[in-house]
Steps between C-alpha positions, in 0.01 A plus 500: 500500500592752218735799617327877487598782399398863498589778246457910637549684166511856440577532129409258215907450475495368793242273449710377209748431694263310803428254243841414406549439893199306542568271204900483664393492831144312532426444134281151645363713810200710577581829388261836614562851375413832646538778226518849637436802284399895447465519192239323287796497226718215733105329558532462113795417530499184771156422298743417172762342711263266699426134394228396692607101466878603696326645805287321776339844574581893387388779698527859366544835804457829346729814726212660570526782698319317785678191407807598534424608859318200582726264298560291884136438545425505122763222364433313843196376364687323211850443697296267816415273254796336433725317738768323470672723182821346402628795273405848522621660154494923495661752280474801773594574829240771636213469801243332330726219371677473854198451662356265241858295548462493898139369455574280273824297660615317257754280574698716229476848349668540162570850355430448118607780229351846422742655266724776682291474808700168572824703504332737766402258725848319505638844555281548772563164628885530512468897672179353733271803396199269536516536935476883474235515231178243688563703865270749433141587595533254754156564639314471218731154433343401844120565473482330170705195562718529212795248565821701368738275668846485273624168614388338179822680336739279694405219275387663215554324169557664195409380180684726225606543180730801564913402664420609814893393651589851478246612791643250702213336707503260737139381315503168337475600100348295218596531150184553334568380145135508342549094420152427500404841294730399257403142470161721290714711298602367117735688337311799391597630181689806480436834299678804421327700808589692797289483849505836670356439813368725673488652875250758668769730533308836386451751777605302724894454408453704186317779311342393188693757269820268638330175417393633153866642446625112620242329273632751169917422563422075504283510191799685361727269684346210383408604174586168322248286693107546563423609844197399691433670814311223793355758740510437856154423654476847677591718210252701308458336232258791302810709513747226381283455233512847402829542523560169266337651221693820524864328518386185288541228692333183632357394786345150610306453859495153578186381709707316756883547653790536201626145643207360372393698252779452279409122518136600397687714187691223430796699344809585711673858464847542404524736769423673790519854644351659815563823638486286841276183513612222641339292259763549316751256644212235590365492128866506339544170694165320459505536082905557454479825359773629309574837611370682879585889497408731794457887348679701723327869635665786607458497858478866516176475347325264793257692697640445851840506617490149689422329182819611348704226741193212410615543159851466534455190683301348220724617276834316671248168505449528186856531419594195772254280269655591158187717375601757277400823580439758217545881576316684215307777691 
């Protein structure tokens, strides 16, 4: 009888990464996937991810505003019918994915990758925030049955890409090493072209006469090379259109995730920049790009005073992992 496994993803990068653990994991097993989204963006998303021949079944759970109080009775009705789940692969540790996990019981859960949310979670793993954030509303917990139970952590599995040693768990850690993405890839060709990739950053970590300012200083920086900006999915796009045409320079939306997309391109870049994406580090490994900055921002300019220390940790990861970080605004 053929192993199962189920996938809970929240983001289409994590659903990249669900199929590099089913193929490591269960790659001759049954494999079902549960993709959970808002935004009909992500639905597009999964939708250009998805090969229907991989899975044995793919259900789709929009966060509606009932759903998302619901989600226990809701996700129950796809959860009861599967027993006997082997692995249990997830990206994100919040209620609806704890109870899903608890349902589920898989014989064992495996944390997969979701950029800088992985580094989170370990940190929240070694400090054991996760026991003071699930204790509340315990009432409501109660009358809908929602199964919040942490025990699941004990064991938990990671599956990563990221050196985790430094966080020190007592979790058992896989080296995720993309072997069977790879196995796809040919040596793309390589042109004179630089990725900036983007992050939804505006108004939310910056003001948009700070982003414009950033986007001015690396055309200048970078003067020698053509620059094409990759927008992040939640970014306006109308207004980064706009403002391509007024500072002359390119930008390309792919119609799935940059790890693929680049494969669709077929043409590698000779380098990468991101203000912050971790997409950054992934894609530098997966098609040995030659060059990875990070553009370093004033942190006087963030909008809130707690994400002044959030960016000096990235920054001193960054640094740990050799990434060159370039201070031109």
């Amino acid at each position: 009888m053929n192993d199962i496994s189920l996938s809970l993803v929240r983001t289409p990068f994590q659903l990249f990464n669900c199929i590099e653990a089913c193929k490591q994991f269960n790659n001759k097993g049954r494999n079902i996937l549960i993709c959970i989204y808002k935004n009909d963006v992500d639905k597009k998303l999964y939708d250009s991810i998805i090969d229907d021949s991989f899975w044995e079944k793919v259900y789709f759970y929009k966060l509606t505003f009932i759903n998302k109080i619901l989600y226990s009775i809701n996700l129950n009705k796809i959860l009861i019918r599967y027993k006997n789940i082997k692995y249990c692969f997830f990206g994100l540790i919040t209620s609806y994915i704890i109870h899903s996990i608890n349902k589920i019981n898989a014989t064992e859960n495996i944390l997969i990758d979701d950029g800088n949310e992985t580094l989170l979670i370990a940190n929240n793993l070694k400090k054991d925030e996760y026991i003071h954030k699930f204790k509340r509303n315990y009432v409501f917990t109660l009358l809908l049955k929602r199964c919040l139970s942490l025990n699941f952590l004990k064991k938990l599995e990671i599956f990563s890409f990221y050196d985790l040693t430094s966080f020190s768990l007592n979790n058992k850690i896989i080296k995720n090493e993309y072997i069977h993405f790879r196995k796809s890839i040919n040596l793309l060709p390589m042109e004179k072209n630089i990725f900036f990739i983007g992050s939804n950053l505006i108004n939310t970590y910056i003001s948009r006469e700070y982003f414009e300012k950033i986007i001015k200083n690396v055309l200048n920086y970078y003067s020698n090379y053509k620059i094409t900006y990759i927008p992040h999915r939640y970014e306006d796009l109308e207004y980064l259109n706009a403002l391509s045409i007024k500072l002359n320079f390119n930008i390309k939306k792919f119609s799935t995730i940059l790890e693929l997309g680049i494969l669709e391109y077929g043409k590698r870049p000779l380098g990468l920049i991101s203000i912050r994406s971790s997409a950054l580090e992934t894609i530098g490994y997966l098609y040995n790009i030659d060059f990875l900055n990070i553009i370093q921002i004033d942190t006087n300019m963030l909008l809130k005073e707690d994400q002044v220390l959030e960016y000096e940790n990235l920054y001193i990861n960054y640094k740990q992992k050799n990434i060159e970080l370039i201070k031109i605004v």
